[in-house]
C-alpha positions in Angstrom: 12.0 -6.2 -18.8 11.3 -8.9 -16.3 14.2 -8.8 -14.6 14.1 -4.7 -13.9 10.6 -5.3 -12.7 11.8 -8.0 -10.3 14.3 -6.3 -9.1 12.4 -3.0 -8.6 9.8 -4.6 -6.8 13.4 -5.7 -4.2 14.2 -1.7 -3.9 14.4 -1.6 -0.3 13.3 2.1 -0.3 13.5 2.5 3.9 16.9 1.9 3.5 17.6 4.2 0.4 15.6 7.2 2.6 18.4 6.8 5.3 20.6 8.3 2.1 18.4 10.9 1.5 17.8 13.1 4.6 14.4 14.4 5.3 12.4 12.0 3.2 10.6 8.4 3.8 10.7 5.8 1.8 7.3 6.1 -0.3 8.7 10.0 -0.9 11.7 8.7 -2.3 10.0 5.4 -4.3 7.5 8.0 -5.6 10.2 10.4 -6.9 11.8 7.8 -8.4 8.9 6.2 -10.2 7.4 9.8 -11.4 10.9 11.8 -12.1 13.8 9.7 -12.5 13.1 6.6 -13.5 14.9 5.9 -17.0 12.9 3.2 -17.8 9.1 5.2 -17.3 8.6 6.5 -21.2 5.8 8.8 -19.6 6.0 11.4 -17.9 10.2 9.4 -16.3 13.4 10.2 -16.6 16.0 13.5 -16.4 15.8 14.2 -19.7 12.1 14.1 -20.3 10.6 16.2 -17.0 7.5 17.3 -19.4 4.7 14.9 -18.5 2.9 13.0 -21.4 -0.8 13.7 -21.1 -3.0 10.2 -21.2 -4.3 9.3 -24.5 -7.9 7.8 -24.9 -6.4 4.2 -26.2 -4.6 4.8 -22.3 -7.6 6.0 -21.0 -10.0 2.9 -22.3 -6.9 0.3 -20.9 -7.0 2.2 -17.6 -10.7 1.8 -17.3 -10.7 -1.6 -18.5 -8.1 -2.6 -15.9 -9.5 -1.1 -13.0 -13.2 -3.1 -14.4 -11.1 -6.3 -14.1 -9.5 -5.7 -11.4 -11.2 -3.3 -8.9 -10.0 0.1 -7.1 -6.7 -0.6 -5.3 -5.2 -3.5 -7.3 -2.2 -0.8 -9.1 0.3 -2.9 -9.6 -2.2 -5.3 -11.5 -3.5 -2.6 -13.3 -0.4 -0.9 -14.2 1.4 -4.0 -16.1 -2.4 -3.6 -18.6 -1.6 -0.5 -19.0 2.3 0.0 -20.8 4.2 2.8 -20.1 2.8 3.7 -16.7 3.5 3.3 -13.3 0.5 2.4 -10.5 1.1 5.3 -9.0 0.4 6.9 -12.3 -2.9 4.8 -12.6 -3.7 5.5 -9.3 -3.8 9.5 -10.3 -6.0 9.5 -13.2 -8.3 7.4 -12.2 -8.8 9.4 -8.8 -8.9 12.4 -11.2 -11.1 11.3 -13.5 -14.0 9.4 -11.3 -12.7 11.5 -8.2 -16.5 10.2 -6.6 -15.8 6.7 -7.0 -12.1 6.8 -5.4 -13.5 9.4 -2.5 -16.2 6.2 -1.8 -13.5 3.4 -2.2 -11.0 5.4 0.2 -13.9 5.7 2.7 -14.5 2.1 2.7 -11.1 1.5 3.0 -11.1 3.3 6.2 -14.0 1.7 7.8 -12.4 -1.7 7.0 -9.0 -0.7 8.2 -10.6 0.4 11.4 -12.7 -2.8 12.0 -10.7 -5.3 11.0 -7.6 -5.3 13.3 -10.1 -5.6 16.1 -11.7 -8.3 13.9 -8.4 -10.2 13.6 -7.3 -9.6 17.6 -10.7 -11.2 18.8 -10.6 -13.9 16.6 -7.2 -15.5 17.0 -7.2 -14.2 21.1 -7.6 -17.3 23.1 -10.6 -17.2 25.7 -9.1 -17.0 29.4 -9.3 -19.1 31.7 -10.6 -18.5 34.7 -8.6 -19.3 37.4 -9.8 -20.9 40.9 -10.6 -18.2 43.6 -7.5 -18.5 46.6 -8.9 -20.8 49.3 -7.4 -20.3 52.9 -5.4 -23.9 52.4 -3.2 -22.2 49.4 -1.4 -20.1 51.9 1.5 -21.4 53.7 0.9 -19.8 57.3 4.7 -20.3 58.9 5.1 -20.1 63.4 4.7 -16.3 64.2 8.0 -14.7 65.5 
């Protein structure tokens, strides 16, 4: 099980969406994980399309995971939670405390929006000012 999550987490899924025309790479990743993924015993795979609604022993892991690890850690969350994806995790929760993921994508805006700007001022380097141009620093050559 290891191994398939290794090498899932390798998928290269910019490079699989040049095979599939008209789709991105996260459209392509998430079809895989919600439809055709074989290994996804919820809601995966081409023989079972019907989705498996979340049972309360699911419902108390989710909950717990997202206590221990906060809004926006899915992959974390997901490996507490057998059987579904983080994208899968991502979805109920949002549907279930749809207040609390409105507030957490809001402050994920703010702090995508500040801190580029953040980053850029801290690590620019200060210029230096440069001496103002004296008459000497011109070369004036015989007139013609």
């Amino acid at each position: 099980v290891g191994d398939a999550k290794a090498l899932a987490k390798r998928i290269p899924w910019a490079q699989v969406s040049k095979l599939v025309p008209g789709r991105s790479g996260p459209q392509v990743r998430e079809r895989w994980v919600y439809i055709l993924k074989p290994a996804n015993e919820k809601g995966g795979g081409p023989v079972a399309r019907k989705r498996k609604l979340w049972t309360d022993a699911e419902q108390a892991l989710l909950e717990s995971a997202v206590a221990l690890h906060g809004y926006g850690k899915w992959t974390a969350i997901a490996e507490m939670v057998p059987g579904r994806s983080d994208a899968q995790c991502k979805k109920r929760w949002d549907i279930v405390h749809p207040v609390e993921a409105s507030e957490a994508f809001k402050r994920k805006r703010v702090v995508d929006a500040v801190i580029p700007h953040v980053r850029k001022d801290l690590w620019r380097r200060p210029k230096r000012k440069k001496p103002a141009l004296q008459l000497e620093d011109f070369e004036v050559g015989e007139e013609v």
